[in-house]
C-alpha positions in Angstrom: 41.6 -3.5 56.1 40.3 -4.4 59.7 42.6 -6.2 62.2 42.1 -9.8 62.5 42.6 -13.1 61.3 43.9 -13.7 57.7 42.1 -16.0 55.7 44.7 -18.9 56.0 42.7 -21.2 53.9 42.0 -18.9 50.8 45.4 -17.8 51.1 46.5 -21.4 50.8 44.4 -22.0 47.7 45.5 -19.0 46.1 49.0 -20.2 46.4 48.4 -23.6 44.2 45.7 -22.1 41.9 49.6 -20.0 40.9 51.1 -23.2 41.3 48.8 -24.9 38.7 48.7 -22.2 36.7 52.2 -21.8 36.1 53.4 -25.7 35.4 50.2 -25.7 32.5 51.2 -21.6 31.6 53.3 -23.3 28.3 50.5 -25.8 27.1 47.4 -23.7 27.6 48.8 -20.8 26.0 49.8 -23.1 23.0 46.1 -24.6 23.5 44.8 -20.9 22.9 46.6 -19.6 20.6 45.4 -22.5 18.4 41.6 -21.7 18.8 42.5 -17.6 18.7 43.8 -18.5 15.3 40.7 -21.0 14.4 38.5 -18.2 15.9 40.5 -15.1 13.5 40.1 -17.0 10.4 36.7 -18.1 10.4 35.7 -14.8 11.7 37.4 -13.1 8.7 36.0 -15.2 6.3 32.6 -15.6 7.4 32.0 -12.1 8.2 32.0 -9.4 5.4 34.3 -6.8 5.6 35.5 -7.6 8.7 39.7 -6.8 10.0 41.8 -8.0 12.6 42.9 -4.7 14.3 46.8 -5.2 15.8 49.7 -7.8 14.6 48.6 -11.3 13.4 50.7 -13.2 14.9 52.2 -11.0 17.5 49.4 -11.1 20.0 48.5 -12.5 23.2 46.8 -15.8 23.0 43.8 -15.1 24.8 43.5 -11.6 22.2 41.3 -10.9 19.8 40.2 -7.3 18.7 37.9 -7.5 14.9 36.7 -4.4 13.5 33.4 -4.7 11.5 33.3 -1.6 8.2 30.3 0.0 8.3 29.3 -0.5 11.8 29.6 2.2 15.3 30.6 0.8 18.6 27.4 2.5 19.5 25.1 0.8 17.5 25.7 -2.8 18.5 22.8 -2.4 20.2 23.6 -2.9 23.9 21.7 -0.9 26.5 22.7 1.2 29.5 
């Protein structure tokens, strides 16, 4: 860090973006959760041989981590 002035306004807006986020923290996560689930059993019955890796329920609301049978991370086909 350099000396000099702090930025006063970002700093402010930082401090409500937490504000916000934590008085909507209960609903949203409820609100995510619900489309996770949608999301996990769709998945699951849509794609063959697919698994949910991890707990079913126990699990972060914004989480979700599918394992395909049959197919290598490295063949999904992304390029470096």
């Amino acid at each position: 860090m350099r000396p000099g002035t702090e930025n006063v306004p970002a700093i402010a807006g930082l401090a409500k973006a937490f504000e916000l986020a934590q008085k909507d923290r209960i609903k949203e996560s409820k609100r995510l959760a619900t489309l996770r689930d949608y999301f996990i059993k769709r998945l699951l019955a849509e794609i063959p041989k697919t698994y949910l890796n991890g707990h079913a329920t126990e699990r972060l609301p914004n989480n979700i981590n599918i394992s395909v049978l049959g197919v290598e991370g490295e063949s999904c086909g992304f390029i470096s």
